[in-house]
PyMOL CGO cylinders between C-alpha atoms (Angstrom):
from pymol import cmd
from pymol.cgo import CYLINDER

trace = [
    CYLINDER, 0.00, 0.00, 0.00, 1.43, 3.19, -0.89, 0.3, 1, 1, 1, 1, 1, 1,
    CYLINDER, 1.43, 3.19, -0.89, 2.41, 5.87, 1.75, 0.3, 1, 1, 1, 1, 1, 1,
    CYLINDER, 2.41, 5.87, 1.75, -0.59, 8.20, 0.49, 0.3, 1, 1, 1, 1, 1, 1,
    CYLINDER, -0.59, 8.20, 0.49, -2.86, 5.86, 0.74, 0.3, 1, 1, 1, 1, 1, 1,
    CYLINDER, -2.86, 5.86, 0.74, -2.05, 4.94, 4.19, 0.3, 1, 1, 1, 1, 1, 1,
    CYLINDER, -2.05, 4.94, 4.19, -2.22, 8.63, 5.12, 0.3, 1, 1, 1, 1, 1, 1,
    CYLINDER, -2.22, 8.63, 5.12, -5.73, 8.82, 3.60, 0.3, 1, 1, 1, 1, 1, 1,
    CYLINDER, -5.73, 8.82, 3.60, -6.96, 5.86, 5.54, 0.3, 1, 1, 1, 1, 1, 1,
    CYLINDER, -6.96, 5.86, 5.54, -5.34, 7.68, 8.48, 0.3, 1, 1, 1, 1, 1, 1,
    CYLINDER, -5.34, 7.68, 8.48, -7.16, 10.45, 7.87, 0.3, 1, 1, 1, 1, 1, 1,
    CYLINDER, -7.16, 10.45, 7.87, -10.39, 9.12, 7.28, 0.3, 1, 1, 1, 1, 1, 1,
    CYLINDER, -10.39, 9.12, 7.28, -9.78, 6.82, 10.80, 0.3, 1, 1, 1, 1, 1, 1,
    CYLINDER, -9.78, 6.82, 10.80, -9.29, 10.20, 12.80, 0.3, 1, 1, 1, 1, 1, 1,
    CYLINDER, -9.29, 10.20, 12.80, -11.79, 11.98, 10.74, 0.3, 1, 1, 1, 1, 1, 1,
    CYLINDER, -11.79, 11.98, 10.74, -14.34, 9.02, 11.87, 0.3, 1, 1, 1, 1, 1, 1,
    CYLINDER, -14.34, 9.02, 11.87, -13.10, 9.04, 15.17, 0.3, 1, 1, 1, 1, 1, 1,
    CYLINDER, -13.10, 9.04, 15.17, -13.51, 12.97, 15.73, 0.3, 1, 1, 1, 1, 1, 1,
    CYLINDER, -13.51, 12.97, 15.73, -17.43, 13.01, 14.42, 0.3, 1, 1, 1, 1, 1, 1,
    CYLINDER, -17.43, 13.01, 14.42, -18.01, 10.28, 16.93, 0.3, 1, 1, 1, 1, 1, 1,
    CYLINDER, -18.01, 10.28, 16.93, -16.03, 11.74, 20.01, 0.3, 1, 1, 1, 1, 1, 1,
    CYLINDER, -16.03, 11.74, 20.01, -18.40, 15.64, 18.87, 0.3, 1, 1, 1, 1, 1, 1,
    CYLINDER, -18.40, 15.64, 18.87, -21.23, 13.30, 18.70, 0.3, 1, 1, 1, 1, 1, 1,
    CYLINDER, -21.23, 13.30, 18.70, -20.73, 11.87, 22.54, 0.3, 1, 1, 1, 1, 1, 1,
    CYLINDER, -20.73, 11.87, 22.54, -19.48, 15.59, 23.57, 0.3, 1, 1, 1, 1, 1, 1,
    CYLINDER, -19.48, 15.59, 23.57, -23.04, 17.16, 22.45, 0.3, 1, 1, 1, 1, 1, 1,
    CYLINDER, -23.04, 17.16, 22.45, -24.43, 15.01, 25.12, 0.3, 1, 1, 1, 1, 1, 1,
    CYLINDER, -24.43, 15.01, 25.12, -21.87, 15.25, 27.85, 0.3, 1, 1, 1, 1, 1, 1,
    CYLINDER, -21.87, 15.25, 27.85, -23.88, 15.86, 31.12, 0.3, 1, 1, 1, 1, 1, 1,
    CYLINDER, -23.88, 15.86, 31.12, -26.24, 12.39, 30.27, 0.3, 1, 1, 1, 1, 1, 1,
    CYLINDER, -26.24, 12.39, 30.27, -23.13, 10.14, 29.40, 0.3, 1, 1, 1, 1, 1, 1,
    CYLINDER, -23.13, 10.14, 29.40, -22.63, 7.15, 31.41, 0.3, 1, 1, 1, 1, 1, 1,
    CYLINDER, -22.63, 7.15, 31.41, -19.26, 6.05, 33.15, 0.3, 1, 1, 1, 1, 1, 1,
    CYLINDER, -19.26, 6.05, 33.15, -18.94, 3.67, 30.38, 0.3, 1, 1, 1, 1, 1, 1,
    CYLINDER, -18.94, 3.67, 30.38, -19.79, 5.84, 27.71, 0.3, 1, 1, 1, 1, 1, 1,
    CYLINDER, -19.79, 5.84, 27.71, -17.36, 8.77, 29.43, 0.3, 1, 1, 1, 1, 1, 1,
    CYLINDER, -17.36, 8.77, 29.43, -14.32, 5.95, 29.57, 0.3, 1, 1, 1, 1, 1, 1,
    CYLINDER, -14.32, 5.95, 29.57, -15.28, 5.46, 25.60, 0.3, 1, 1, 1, 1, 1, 1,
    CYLINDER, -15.28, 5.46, 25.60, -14.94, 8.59, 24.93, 0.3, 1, 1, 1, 1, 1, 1,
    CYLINDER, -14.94, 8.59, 24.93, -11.49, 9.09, 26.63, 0.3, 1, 1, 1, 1, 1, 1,
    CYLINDER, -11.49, 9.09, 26.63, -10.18, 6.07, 24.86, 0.3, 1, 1, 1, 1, 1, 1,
    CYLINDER, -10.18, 6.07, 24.86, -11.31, 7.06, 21.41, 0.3, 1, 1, 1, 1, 1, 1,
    CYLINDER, -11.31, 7.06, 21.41, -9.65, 10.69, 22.43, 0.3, 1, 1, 1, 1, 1, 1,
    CYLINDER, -9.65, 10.69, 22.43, -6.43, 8.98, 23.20, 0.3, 1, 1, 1, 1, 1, 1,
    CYLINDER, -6.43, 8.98, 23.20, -6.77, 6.60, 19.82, 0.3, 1, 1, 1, 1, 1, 1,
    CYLINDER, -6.77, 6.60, 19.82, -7.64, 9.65, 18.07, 0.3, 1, 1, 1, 1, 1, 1,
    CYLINDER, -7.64, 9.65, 18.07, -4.02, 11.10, 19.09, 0.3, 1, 1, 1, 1, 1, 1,
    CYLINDER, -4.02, 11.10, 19.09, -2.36, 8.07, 18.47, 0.3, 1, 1, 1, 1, 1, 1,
    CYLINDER, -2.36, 8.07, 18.47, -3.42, 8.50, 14.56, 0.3, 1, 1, 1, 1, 1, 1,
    CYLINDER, -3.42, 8.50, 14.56, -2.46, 11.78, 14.43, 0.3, 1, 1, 1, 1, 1, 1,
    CYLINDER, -2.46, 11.78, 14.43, 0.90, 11.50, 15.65, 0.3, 1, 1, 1, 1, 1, 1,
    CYLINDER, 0.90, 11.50, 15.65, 1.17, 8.15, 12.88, 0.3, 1, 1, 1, 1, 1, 1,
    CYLINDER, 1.17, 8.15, 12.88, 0.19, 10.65, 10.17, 0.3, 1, 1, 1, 1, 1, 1,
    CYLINDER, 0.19, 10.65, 10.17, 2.84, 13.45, 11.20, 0.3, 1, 1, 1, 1, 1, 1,
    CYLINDER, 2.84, 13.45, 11.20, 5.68, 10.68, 11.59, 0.3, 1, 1, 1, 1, 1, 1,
    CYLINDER, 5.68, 10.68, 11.59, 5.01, 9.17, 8.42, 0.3, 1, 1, 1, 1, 1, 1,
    CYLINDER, 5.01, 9.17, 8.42, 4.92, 12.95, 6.81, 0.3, 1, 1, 1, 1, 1, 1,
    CYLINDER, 4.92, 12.95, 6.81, 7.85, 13.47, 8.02, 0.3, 1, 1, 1, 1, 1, 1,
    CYLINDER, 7.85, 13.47, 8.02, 9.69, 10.73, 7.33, 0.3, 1, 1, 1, 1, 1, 1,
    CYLINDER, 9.69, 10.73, 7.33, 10.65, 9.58, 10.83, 0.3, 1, 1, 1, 1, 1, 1,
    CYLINDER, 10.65, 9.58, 10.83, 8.29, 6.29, 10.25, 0.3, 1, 1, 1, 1, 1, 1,
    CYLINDER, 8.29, 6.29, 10.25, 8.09, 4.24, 7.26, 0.3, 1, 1, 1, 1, 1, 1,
    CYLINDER, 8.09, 4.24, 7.26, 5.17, 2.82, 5.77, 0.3, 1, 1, 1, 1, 1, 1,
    CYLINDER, 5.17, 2.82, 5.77, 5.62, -0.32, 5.71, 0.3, 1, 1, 1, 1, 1, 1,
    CYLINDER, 5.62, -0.32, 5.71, 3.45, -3.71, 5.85, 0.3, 1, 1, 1, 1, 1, 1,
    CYLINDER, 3.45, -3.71, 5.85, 4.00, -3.49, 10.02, 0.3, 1, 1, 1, 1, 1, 1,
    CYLINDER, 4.00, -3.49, 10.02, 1.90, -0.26, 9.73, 0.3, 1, 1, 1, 1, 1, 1,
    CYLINDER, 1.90, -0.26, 9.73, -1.40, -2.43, 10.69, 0.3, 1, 1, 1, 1, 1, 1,
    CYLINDER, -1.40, -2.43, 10.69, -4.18, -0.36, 10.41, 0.3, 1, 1, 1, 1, 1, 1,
    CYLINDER, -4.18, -0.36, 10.41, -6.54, -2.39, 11.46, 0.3, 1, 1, 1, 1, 1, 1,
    CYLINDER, -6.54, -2.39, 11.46, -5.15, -2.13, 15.41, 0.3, 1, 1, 1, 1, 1, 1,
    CYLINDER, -5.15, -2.13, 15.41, -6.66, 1.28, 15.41, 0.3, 1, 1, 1, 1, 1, 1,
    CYLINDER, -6.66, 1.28, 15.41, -9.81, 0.82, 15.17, 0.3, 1, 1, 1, 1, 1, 1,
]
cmd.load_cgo(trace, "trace")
């Protein structure tokens, strides 16, 4: 897979991941403790992506086919 591609799916992961986390936000005073700990771990996966997508950009990662995207979901 090329490294644009990957960056793209990265992109689209985080993009996902942000509408979802705005989504829960809107509702923040009726969340349950489970649905509060959701949100915090989507926050922190959320992060995780966007620090793949500035390595890869700048070169200090390689896309390669150890990049599994699937883990981040």
């Amino acid at each position: 897979m090329s490294e644009d591609l990957r960056v793209e799916l990265l992109r689209e992961k985080h993009q996902t991941l942000d509408d979802e986390i705005d989504e829960l936000n809107e509702r923040h005073h009726s969340l349950s403790p489970a649905e509060r700990q959701r949100v915090k771990e989507m926050k922190f996966k959320r992060l995780r992506i966007r620090d793949i997508i500035s390595e890869i950009e700048s070169g200090k990662i390689e896309t390669s086919n150890d990049l599994n995207l699937d883990s981040l979901d």
